[in-house]
Every structure is written in structure tokens, then in C-alpha cells.
C-alpha positions as CSV (number, residue, x, y, z in Angstrom):
1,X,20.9,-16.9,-1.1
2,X,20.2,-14.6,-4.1
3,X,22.7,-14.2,-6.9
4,X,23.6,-11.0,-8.2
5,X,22.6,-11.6,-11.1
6,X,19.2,-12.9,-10.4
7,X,18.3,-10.2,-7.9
8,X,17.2,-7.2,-10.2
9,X,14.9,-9.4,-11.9
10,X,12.8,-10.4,-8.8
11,X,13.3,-6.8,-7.4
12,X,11.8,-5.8,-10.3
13,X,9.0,-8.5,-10.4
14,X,8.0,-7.7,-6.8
15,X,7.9,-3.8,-7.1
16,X,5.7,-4.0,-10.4
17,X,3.2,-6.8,-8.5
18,X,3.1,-4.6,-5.4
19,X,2.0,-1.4,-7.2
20,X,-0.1,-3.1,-9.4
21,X,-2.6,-5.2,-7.0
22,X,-2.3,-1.7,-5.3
23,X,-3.6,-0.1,-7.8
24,X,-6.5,-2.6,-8.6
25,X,-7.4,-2.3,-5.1
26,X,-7.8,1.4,-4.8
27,X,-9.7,1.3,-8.4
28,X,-12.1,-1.6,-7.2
29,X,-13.0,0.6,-4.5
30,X,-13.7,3.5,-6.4
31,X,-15.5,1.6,-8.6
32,X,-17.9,0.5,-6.0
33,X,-18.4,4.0,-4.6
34,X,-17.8,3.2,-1.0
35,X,-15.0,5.7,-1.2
36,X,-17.2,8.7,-0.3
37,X,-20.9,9.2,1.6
38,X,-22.5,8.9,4.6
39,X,-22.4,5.4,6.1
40,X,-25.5,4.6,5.1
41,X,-24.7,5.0,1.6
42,X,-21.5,3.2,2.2
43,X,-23.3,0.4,3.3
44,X,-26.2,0.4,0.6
45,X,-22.7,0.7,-1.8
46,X,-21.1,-2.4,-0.4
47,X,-24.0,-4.5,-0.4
48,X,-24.5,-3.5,-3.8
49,X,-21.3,-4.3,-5.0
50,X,-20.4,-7.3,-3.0
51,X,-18.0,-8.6,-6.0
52,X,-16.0,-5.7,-6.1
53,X,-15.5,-5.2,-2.2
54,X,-14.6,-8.8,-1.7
55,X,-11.9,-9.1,-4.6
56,X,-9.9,-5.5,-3.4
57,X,-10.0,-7.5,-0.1
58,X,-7.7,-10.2,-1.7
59,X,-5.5,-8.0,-3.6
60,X,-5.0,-5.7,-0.7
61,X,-3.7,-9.3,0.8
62,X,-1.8,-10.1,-2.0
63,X,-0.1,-7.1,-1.7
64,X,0.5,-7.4,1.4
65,X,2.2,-10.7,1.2
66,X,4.0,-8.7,-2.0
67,X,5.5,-6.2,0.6
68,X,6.8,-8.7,2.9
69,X,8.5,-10.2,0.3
70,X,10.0,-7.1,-1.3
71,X,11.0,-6.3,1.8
72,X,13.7,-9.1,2.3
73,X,14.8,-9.2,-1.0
74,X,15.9,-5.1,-1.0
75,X,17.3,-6.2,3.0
76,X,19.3,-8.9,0.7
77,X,20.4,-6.6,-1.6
78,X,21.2,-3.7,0.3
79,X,22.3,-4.5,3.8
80,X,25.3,-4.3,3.1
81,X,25.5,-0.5,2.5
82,X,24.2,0.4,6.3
83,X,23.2,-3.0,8.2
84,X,21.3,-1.1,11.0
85,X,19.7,1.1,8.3
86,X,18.6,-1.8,6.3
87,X,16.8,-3.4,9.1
88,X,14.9,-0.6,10.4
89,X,13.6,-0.1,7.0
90,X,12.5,-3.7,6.7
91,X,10.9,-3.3,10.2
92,X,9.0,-0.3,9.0
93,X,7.7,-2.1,5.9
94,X,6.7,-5.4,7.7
95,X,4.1,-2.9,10.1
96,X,3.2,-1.5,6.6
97,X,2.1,-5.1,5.4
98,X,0.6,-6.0,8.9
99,X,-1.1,-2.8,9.2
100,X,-2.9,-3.3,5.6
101,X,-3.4,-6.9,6.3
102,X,-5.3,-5.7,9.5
103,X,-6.9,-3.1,7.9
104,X,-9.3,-5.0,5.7
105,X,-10.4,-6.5,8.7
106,X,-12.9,-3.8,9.4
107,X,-13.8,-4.0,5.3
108,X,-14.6,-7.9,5.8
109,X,-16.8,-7.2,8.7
110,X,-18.4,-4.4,6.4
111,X,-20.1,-7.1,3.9
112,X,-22.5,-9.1,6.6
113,X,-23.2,-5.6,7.9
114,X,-24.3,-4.4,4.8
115,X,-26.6,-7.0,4.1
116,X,-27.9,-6.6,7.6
117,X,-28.6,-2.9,7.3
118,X,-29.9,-3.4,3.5
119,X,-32.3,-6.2,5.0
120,X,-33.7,-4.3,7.9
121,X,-34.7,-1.7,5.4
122,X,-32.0,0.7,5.6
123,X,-32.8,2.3,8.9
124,X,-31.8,5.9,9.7
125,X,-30.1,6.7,12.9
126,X,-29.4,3.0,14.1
127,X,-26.4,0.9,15.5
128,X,-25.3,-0.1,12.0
129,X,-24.3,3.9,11.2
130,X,-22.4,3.7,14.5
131,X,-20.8,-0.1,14.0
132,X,-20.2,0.8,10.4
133,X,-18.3,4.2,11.3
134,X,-16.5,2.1,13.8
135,X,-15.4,-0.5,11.5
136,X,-14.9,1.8,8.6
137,X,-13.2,4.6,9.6
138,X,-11.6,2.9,12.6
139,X,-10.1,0.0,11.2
140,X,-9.9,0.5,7.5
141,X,-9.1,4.1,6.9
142,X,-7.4,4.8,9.9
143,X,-5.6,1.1,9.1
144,X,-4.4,2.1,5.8
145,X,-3.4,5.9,6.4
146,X,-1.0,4.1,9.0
147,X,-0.1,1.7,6.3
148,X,1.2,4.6,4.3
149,X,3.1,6.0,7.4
150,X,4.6,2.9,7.9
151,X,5.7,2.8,3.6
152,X,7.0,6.2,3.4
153,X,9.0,5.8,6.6
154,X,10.4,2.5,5.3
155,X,11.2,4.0,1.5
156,X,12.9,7.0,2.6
157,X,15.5,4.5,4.3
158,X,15.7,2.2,1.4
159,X,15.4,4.8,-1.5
160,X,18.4,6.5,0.4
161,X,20.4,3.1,0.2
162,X,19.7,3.0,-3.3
163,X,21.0,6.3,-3.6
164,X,24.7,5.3,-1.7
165,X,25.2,2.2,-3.3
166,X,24.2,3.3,-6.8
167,X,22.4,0.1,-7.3
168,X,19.9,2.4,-9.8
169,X,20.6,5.2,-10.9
170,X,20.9,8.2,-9.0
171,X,18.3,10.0,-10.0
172,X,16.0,7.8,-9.9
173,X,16.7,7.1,-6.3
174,X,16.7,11.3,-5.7
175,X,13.1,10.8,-7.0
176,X,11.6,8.2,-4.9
177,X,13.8,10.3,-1.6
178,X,11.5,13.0,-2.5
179,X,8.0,11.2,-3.5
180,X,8.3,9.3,-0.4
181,X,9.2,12.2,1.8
182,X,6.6,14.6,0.7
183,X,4.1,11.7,0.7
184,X,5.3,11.2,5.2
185,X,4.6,15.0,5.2
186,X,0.8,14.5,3.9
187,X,0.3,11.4,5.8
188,X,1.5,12.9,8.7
189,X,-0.9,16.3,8.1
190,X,-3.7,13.4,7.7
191,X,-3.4,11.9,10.7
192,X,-3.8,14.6,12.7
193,X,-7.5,15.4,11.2
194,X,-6.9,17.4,8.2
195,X,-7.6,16.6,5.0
196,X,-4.6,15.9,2.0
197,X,-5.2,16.4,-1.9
198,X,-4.5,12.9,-3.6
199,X,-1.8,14.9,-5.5
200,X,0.5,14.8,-2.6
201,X,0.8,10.8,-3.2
202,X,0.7,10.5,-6.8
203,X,4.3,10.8,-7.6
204,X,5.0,7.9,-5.5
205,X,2.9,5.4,-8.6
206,X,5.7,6.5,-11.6
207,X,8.6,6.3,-9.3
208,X,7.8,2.8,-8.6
209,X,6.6,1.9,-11.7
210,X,9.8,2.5,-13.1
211,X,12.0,2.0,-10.7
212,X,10.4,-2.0,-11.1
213,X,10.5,-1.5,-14.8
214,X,14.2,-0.5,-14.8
215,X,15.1,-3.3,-12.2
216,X,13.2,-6.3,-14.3
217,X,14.8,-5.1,-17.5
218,X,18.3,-4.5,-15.8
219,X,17.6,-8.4,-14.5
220,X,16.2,-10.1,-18.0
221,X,19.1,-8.1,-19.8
222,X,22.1,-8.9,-17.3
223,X,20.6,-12.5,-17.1
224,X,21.2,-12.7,-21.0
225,X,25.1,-12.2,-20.9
């Protein structure tokens, strides 16, 4: 069992570790260009950056494992407000971890591909464009855009628990309510084809950075007394 007094503080610890690995992830991509392209470049990217594709692989794991966890803890804390509401939202956010677990599946299989394409002299028009735009956009994209579906559709639930039991404050809670449910609305938009400005997600990084900054202080402070 958790104590009450002990629960802010790993709240806290596993909203700051989920948005940071995240974070790295996204900016280890960036960093090795494979973010934009034609798949040929994306391949001559990743075999050229081999380092930086395999380690946001491993934090997009660790995060994954981060969400699970998160996930049971805020069920442990706020089940008690809606039971049925909790577990829906903790079903939600276990396909979110899956879903991004799965997803770097079709990044993994990227890296021998690569190598392959980069060896055979970077051939124009040839099964690796087609295997590549399989595994790219058909398992990692399309694997994390559903991985965001999956989040926002779990936070709205738990950001509105938050909100009735008062466990943070209010208007923090408000916040994330509205990040996360602007965020379903591009997702949404996204999957059906169109394209989304990364503004429509961005407020979703400060609410949970301080919502896990306010939760770990709450914790070290109340664990103090």
C-alpha cells in the first residue's frame, strides 16, 4: 500500500521522469534529422546517426515503463473519487504505454535497414523506400500519434479527478483538463490525414512539469513534518 504521505512524492517523481525521457526522446530524434525527408534521407539519417536512434529507442522504453507505473500510482491515489472513472483512465494509459512500446518496433527494424540501403549504395526507387515507409510511418508514427490518443484520453479522466478531489490545486488541474483536451482535438484532426502545428501539444510539457514539480515538493515538504 502507499501512505499518504509518501504518495505526492513518488507522483511527483514519476510525472517529472515521464516528461523528461519524453522529452530526450523527441530531441534525440530531432537531433538525428530523421524527423523530416524523403525515406531515403531518413535512412541515410539513421544510419548516420546510429547512436542517437538507438538511445531514444531506450528512453522511449523507459518511458514507457514510467507510464505504467504512474498509472497505478494516480489509480492508488484517486480511485477513490470515481472507481469506474479511475480504471478506464488507467486502461487508456496502459494502451498509451503499449502502443509506444510497440511503436519503436518499426524504429528498431529501421537500423539494419539503414545499413542495408546505405550498403547497397543508396538505391533510388527500391524495396527499402517501400519497407522503410512501411516501417516508419506504419508502425512508428502511426504507433505514437495513437500513443498520444491513448494519453490525452486517459489525462482528461485523471486531470478531472484531480480537479474533484482537490488533491492539487484547482487550477492546475483546470489546466491540464484543457491541455489535454485541445491536444485529443489535434490528435484526432491528425489521424484522419491532416496535418497539426506542434503548438497544439506544447501546453501539455508546463502542465506536467509542474504539476510533478508541485507533487515532489508537496511530498519532500509533507514528509518533513
Amino acid at each position: 500500500m502507499i501512505s499518504d504521505k509518501n504518495a505526492p512524492r513518488l507522483l511527483g517523481a514519476a510525472f517529472l521522469i515521464v516528461i523528461v525521457t519524453s522529452l530526450l526522446m523527441g530531441v534525440l530524434l530531432q537531433l538525428s534529422g530523421i524527423m523530416s525527408g524523403s525515406m531515403s534521407e531518413i535512412l541515410v539519417k539513421i544510419s548516420n546517426n546510429l547512436a542517437l536512434v538507438r538511445i531514444s529507442i531506450l528512453f522511449a522504453l523507459i518511458t514507457s515503463a514510467g507510464i505504467i507505473v504512474l498509472a497505478v500510482l494516480l489509480y492508488a491515489v484517486l480511485h477513490k473519487q470515481n472507481k469506474i472513472i479511475a480504471l478506464v483512465a488507467l486502461g487508456w494509459w496502459l494502451a498509451e504505454a503499449i502502443t509506444l512500446a510497440m511503436s519503436t518496433i518499426g524504429t528498431s527494424a529501421l537500423i539494419p535497414l539503414s545499413l542495408d540501403f546505405v550498403k547497397a549504395g543508396s538505391p533510388a526507387l527500391s524495396y527499402y523506400q517501400t519497407a522503410g515507409d512501411f516501417l516508419y510511418y506504419g508502425f512508428d508514427r502511426q504507433g505514437f500519434r495513437l500513443h498520444m490518443l491513448f494519453y490525452c484520453l486517459g489525462g482528461i479522466l485523471w486531470y478531472y479527478l484531480f480537479y474533484k478531489s482537490k488533491y492539487v490545486p484547482r487550477f492546475i488541474s483546470l489546466y491540464g483538463l484543457i491541455a489535454a483536451s485541445v491536444a485529443l482535438l489535434g490528435i484526432v484532426y491528425e489521424l484522419f490525414g491532416h496535418g497539426v502545428s506542434i503548438l497544439v501539444y506544447l501546453p501539455l510539457l508546463p502542465f506536467e512539469l509542474t504539476i510533478g514539480a508541485w507533487l515532489l515538493i508537496k511530498g519532500i515538504r509533507d514528509g518533513q513534518i
